[in-house]
Backbone atoms as SQL, in Angstrom:
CREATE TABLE atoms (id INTEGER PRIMARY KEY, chain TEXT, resi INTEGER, resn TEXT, atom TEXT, x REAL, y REAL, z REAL);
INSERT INTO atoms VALUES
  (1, 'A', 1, 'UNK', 'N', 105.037, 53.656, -32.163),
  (2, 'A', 1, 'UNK', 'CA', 105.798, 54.846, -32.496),
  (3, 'A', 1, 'UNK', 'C', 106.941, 54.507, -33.451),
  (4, 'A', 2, 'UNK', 'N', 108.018, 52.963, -32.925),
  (5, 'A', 2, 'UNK', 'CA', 108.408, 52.562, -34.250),
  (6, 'A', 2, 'UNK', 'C', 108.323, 52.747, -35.534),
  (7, 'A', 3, 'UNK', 'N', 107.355, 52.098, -35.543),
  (8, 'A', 3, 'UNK', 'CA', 106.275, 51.537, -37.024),
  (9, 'A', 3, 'UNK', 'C', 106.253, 53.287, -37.915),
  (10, 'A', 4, 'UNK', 'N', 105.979, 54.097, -36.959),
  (11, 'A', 4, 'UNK', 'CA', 105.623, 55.482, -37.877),
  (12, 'A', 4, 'UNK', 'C', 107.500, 56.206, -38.165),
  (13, 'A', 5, 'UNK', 'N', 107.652, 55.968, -37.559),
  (14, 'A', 5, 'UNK', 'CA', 109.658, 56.388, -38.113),
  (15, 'A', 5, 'UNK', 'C', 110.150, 55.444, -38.779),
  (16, 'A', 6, 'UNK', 'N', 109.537, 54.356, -39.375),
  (17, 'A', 6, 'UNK', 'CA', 110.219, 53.116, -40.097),
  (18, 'A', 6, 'UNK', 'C', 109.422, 53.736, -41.426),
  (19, 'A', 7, 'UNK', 'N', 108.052, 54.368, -41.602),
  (20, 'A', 7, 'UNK', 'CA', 107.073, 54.543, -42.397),
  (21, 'A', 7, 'UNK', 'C', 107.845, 56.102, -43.198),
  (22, 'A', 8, 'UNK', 'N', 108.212, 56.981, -41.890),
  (23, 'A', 8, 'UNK', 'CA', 109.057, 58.395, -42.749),
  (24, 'A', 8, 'UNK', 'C', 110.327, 57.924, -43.098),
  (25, 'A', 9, 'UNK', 'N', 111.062, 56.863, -42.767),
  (26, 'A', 9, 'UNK', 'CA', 112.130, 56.294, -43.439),
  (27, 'A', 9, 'UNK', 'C', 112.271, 56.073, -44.759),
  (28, 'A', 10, 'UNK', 'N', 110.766, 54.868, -44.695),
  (29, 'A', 10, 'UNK', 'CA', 110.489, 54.566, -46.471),
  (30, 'A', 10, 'UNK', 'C', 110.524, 55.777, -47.121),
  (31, 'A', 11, 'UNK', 'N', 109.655, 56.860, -46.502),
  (32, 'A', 11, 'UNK', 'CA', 109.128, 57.953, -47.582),
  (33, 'A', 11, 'UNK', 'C', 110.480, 58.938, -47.699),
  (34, 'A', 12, 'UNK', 'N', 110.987, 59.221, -46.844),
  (35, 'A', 12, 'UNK', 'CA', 112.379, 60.255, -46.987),
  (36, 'A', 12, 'UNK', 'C', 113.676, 59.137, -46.979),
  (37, 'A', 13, 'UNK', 'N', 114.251, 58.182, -47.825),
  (38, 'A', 13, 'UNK', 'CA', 115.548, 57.925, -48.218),
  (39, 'A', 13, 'UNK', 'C', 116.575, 58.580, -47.975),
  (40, 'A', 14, 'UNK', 'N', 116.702, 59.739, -47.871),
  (41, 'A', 14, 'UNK', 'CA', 117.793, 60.271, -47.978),
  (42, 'A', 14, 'UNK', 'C', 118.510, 61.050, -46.121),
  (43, 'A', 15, 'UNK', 'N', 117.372, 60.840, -45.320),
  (44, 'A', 15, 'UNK', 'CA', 117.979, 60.805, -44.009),
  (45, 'A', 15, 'UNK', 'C', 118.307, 59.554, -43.624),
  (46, 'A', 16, 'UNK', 'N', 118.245, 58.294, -44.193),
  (47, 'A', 16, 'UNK', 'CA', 119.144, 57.160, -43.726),
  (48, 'A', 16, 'UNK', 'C', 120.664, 57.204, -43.022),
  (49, 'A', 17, 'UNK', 'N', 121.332, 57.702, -44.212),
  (50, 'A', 17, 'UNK', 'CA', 122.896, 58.081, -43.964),
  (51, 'A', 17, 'UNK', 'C', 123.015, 59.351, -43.010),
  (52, 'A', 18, 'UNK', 'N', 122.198, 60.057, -43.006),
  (53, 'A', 18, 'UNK', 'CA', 122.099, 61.284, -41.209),
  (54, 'A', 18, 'UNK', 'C', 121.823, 60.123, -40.326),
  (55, 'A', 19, 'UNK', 'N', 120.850, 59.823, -40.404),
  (56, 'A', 19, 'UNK', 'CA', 120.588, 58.403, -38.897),
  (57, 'A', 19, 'UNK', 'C', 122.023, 57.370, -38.615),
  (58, 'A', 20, 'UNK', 'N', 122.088, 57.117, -39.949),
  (59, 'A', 20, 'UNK', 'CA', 123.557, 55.972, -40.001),
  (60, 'A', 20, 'UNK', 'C', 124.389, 56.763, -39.103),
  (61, 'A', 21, 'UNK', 'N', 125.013, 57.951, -39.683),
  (62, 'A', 21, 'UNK', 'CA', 126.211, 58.750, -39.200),
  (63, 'A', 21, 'UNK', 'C', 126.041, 58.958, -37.774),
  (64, 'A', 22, 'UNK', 'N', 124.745, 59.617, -37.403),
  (65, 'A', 22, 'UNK', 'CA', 124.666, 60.323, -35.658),
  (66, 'A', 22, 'UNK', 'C', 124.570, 58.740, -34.841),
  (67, 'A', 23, 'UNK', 'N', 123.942, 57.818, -36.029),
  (68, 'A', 23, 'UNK', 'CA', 124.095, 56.062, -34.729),
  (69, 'A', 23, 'UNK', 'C', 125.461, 56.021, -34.547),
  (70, 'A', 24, 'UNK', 'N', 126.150, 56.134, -35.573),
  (71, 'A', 24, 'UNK', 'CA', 128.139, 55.790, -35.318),
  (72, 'A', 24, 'UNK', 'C', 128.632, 56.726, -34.109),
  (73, 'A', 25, 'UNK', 'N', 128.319, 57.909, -34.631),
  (74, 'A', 25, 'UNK', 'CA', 128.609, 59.116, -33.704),
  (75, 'A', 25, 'UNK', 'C', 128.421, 58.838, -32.105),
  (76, 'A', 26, 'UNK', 'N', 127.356, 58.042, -31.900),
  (77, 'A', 26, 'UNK', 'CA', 127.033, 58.181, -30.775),
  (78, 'A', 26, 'UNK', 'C', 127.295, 56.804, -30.135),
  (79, 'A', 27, 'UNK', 'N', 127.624, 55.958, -30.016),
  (80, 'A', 27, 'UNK', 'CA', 127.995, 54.137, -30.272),
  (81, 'A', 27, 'UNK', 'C', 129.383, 55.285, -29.966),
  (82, 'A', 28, 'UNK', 'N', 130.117, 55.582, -30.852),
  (83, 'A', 28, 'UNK', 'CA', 131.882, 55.863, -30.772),
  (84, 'A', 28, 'UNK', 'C', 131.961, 56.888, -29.260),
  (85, 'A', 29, 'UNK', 'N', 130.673, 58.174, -29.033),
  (86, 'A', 29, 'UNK', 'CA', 130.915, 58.937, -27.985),
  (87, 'A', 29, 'UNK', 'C', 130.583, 57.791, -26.670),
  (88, 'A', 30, 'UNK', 'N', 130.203, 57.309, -26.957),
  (89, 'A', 30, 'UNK', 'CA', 129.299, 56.240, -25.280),
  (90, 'A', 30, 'UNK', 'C', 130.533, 55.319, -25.599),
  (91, 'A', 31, 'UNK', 'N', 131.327, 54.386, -26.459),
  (92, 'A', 31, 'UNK', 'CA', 132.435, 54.067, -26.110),
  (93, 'A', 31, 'UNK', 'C', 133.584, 54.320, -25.715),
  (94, 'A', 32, 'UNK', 'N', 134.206, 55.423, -26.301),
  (95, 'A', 32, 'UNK', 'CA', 134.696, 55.837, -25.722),
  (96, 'A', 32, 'UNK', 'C', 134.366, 56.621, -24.048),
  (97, 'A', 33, 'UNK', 'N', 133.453, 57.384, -23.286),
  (98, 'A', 33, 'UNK', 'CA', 133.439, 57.330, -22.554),
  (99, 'A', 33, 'UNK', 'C', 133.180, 56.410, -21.305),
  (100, 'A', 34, 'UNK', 'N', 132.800, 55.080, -22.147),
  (101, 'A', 34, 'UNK', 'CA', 133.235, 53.990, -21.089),
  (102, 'A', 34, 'UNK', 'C', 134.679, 53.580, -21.234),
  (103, 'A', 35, 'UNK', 'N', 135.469, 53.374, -21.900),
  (104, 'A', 35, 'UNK', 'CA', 136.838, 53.264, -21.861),
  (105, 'A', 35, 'UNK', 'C', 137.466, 54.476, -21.051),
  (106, 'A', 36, 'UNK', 'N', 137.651, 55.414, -21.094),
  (107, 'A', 36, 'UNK', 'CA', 137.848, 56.451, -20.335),
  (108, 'A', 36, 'UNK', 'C', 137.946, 56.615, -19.270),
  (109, 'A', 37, 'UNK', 'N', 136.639, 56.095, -18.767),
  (110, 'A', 37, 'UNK', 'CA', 135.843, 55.866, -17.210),
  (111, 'A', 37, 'UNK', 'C', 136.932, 54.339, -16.713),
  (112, 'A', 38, 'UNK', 'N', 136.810, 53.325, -17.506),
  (113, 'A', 38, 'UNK', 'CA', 137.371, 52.584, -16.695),
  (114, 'A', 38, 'UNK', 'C', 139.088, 52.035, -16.569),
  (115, 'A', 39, 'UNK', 'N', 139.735, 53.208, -17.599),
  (116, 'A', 39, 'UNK', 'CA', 141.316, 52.363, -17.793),
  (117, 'A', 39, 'UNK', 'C', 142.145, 53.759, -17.551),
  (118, 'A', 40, 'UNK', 'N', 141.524, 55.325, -17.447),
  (119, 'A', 40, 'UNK', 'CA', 141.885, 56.294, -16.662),
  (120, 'A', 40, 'UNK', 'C', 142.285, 56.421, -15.297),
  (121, 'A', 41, 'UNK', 'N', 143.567, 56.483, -14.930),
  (122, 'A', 41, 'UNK', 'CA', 143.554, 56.879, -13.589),
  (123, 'A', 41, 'UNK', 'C', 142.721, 58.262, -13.292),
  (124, 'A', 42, 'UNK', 'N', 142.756, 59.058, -13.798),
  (125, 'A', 42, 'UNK', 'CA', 142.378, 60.698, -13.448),
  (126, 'A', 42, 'UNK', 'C', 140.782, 60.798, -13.306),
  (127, 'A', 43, 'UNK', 'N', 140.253, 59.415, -13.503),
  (128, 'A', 43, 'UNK', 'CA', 138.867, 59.850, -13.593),
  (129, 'A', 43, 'UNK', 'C', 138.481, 58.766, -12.060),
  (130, 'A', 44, 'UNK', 'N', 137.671, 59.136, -11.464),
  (131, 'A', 44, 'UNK', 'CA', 137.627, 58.466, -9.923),
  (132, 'A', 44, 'UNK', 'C', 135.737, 58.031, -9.778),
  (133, 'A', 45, 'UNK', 'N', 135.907, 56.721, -9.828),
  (134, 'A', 45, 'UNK', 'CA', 134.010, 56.312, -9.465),
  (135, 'A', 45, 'UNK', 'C', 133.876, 56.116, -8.110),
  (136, 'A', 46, 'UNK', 'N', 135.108, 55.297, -7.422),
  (137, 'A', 46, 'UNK', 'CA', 134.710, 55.325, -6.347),
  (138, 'A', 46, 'UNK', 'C', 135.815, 55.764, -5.250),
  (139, 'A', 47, 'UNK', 'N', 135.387, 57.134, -4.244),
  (140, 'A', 47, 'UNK', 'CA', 136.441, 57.912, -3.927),
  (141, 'A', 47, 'UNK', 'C', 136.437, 57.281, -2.491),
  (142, 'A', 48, 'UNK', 'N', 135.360, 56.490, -2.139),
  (143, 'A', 48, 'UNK', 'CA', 135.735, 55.973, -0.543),
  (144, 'A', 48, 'UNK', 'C', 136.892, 55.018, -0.388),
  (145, 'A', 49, 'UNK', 'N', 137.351, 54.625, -1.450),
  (146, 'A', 49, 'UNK', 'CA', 137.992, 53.400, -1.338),
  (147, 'A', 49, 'UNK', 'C', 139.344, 53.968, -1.246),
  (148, 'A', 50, 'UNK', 'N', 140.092, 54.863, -1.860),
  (149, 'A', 50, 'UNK', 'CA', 140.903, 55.857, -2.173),
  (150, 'A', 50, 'UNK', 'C', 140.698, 57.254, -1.791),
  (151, 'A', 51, 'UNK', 'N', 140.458, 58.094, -1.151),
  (152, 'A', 51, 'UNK', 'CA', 140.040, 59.566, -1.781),
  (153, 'A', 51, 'UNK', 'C', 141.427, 60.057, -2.308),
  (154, 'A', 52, 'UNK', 'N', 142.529, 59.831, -2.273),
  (155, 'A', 52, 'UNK', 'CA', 143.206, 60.459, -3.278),
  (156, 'A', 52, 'UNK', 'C', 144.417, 59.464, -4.241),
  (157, 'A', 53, 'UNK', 'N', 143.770, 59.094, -5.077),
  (158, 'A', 53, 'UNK', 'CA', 144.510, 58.232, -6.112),
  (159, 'A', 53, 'UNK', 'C', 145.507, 58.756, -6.710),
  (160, 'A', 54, 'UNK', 'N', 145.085, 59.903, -7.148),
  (161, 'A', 54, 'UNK', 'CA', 146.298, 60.604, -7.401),
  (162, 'A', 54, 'UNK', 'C', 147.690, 60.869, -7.167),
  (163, 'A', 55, 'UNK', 'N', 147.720, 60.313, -5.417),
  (164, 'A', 55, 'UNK', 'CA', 148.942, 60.154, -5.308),
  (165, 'A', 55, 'UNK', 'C', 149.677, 59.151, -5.527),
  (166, 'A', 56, 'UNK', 'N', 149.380, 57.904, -6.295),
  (167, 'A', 56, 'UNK', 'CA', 149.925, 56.858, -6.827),
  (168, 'A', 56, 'UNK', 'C', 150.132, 56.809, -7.542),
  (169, 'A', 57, 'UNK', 'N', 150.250, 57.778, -8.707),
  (170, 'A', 57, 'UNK', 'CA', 150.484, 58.100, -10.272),
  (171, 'A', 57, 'UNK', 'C', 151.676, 57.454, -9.980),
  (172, 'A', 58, 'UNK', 'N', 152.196, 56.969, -11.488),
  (173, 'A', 58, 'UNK', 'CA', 153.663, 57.111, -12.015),
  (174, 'A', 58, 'UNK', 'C', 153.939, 58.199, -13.011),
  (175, 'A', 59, 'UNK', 'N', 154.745, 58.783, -12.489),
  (176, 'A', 59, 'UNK', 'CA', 154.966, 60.014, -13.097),
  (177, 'A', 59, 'UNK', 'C', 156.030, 60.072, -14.177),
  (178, 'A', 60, 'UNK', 'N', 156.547, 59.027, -14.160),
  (179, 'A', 60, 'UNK', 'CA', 156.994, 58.729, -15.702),
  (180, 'A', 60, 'UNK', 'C', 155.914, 57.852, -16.910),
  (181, 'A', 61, 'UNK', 'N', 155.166, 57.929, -16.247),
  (182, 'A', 61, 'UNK', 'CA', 153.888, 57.037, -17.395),
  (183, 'A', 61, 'UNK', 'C', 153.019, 58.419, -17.792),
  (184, 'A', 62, 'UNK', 'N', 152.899, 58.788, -18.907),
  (185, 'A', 62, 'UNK', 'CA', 151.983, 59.566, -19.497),
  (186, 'A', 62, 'UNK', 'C', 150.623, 59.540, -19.133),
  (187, 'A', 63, 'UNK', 'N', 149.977, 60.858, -18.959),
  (188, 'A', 63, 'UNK', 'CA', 148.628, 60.062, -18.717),
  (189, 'A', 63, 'UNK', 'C', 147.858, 61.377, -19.962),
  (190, 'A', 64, 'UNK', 'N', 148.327, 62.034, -20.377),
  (191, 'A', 64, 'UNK', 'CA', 147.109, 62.650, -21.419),
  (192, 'A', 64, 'UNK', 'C', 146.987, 61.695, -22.756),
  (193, 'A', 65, 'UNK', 'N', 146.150, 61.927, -23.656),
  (194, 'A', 65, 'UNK', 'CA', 146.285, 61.346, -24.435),
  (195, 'A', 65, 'UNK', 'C', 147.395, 61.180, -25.705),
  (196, 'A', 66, 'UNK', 'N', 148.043, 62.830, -25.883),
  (197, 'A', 66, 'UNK', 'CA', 148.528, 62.688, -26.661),
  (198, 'A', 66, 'UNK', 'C', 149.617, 63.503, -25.647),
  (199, 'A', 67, 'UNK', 'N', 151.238, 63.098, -25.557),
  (200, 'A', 67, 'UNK', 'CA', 152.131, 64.127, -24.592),
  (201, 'A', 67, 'UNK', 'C', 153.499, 64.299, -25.177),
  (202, 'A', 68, 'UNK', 'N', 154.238, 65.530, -25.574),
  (203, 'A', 68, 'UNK', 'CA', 154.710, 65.471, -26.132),
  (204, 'A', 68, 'UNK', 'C', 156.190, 66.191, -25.107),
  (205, 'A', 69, 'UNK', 'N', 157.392, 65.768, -25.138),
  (206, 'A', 69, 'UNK', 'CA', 158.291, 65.644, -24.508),
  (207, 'A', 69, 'UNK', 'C', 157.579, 66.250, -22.845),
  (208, 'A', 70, 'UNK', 'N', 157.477, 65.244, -22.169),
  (209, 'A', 70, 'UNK', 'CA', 157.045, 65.575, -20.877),
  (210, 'A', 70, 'UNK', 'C', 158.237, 64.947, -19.862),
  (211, 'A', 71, 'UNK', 'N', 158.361, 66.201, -19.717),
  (212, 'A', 71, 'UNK', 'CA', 159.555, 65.564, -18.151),
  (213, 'A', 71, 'UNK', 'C', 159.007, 66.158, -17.212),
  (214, 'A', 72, 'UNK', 'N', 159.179, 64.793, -15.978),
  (215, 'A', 72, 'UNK', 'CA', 158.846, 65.518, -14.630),
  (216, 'A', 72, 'UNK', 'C', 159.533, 65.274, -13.528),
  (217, 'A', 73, 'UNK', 'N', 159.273, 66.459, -13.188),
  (218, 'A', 73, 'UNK', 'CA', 160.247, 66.901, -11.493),
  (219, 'A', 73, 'UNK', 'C', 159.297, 67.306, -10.926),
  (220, 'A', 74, 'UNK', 'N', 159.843, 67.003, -9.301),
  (221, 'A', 74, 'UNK', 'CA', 158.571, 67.695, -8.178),
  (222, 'A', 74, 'UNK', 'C', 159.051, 68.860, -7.386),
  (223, 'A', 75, 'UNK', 'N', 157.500, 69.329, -7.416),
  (224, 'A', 75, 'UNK', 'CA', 157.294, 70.337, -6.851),
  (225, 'A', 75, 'UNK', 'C', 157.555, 70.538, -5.610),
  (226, 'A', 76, 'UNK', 'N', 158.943, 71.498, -5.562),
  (227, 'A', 76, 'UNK', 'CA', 159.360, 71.696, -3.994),
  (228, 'A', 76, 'UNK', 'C', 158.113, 72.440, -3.052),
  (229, 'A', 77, 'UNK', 'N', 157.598, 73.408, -3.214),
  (230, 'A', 77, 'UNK', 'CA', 156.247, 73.494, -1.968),
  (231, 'A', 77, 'UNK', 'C', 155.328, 72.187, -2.020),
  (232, 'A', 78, 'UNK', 'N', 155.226, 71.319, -2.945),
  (233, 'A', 78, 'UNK', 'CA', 154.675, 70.591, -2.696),
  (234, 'A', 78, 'UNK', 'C', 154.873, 69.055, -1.999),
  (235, 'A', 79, 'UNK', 'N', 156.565, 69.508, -1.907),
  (236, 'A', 79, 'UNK', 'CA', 157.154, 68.171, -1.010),
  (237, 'A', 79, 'UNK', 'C', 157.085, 68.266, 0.371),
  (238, 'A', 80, 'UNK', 'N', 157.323, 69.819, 0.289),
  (239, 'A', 80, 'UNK', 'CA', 157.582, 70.448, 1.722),
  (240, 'A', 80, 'UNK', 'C', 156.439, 70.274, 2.457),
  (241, 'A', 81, 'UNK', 'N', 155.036, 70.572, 1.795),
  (242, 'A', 81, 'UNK', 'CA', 153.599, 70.363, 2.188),
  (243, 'A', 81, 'UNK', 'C', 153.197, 69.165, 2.748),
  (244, 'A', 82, 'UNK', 'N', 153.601, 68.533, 2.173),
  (245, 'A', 82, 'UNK', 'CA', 153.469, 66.902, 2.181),
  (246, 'A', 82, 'UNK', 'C', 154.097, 65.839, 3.848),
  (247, 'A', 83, 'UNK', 'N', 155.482, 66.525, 3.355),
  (248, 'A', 83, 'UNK', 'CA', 156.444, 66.558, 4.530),
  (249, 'A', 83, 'UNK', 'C', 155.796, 67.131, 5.809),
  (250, 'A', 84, 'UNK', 'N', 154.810, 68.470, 5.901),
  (251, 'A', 84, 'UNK', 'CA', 154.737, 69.072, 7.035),
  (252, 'A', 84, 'UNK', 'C', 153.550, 67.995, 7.537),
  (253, 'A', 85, 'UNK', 'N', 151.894, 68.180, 6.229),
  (254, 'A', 85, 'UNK', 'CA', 151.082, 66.871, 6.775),
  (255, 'A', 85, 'UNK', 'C', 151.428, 65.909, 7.373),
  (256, 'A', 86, 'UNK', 'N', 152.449, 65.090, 7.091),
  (257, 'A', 86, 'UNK', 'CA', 152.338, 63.750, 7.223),
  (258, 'A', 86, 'UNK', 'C', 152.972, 63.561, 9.177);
């Protein structure tokens, strides 16, 4: 099956650089979503070990990609919540 897409290659030249581009395209989407997956806190593979990671954030460390004056304070129902669980 190779051999016959190496054969419409020879004959059509000019989808090379479409093949080139969608190989980059897709090499850059599958890298990046392994980087993502493994240096993200927000993204979780394994939840038995943790089920809530989230609460270990540092909340002075940015976590979107791009953040632009982010200050944070906590959420009073959500201290209070916390407070009543525990």
């Amino acid at each position: 099956m190779s051999f016959g897409f190496f054969q419409m290659l020879r004959k059509k030249k000019e989808l090379i650089p479409l093949i080139g581009f969608m190989a980059i395209a897709a090499t850059g989407a599958t890298t990046a979503s392994i980087y993502f997956l493994m240096t993200k806190t927000d993204v979780i593979i394994n939840k038995s070990g943790n089920p809530e990671p989230w609460d270990n954030l540092d909340p002075s460390k940015p976590q979107k990609l791009m953040t632009i004056n982010q200050q944070w304070k906590p959420v009073e129902e959500l201290q209070m919540l916390k407070k009543m669980t525990k």
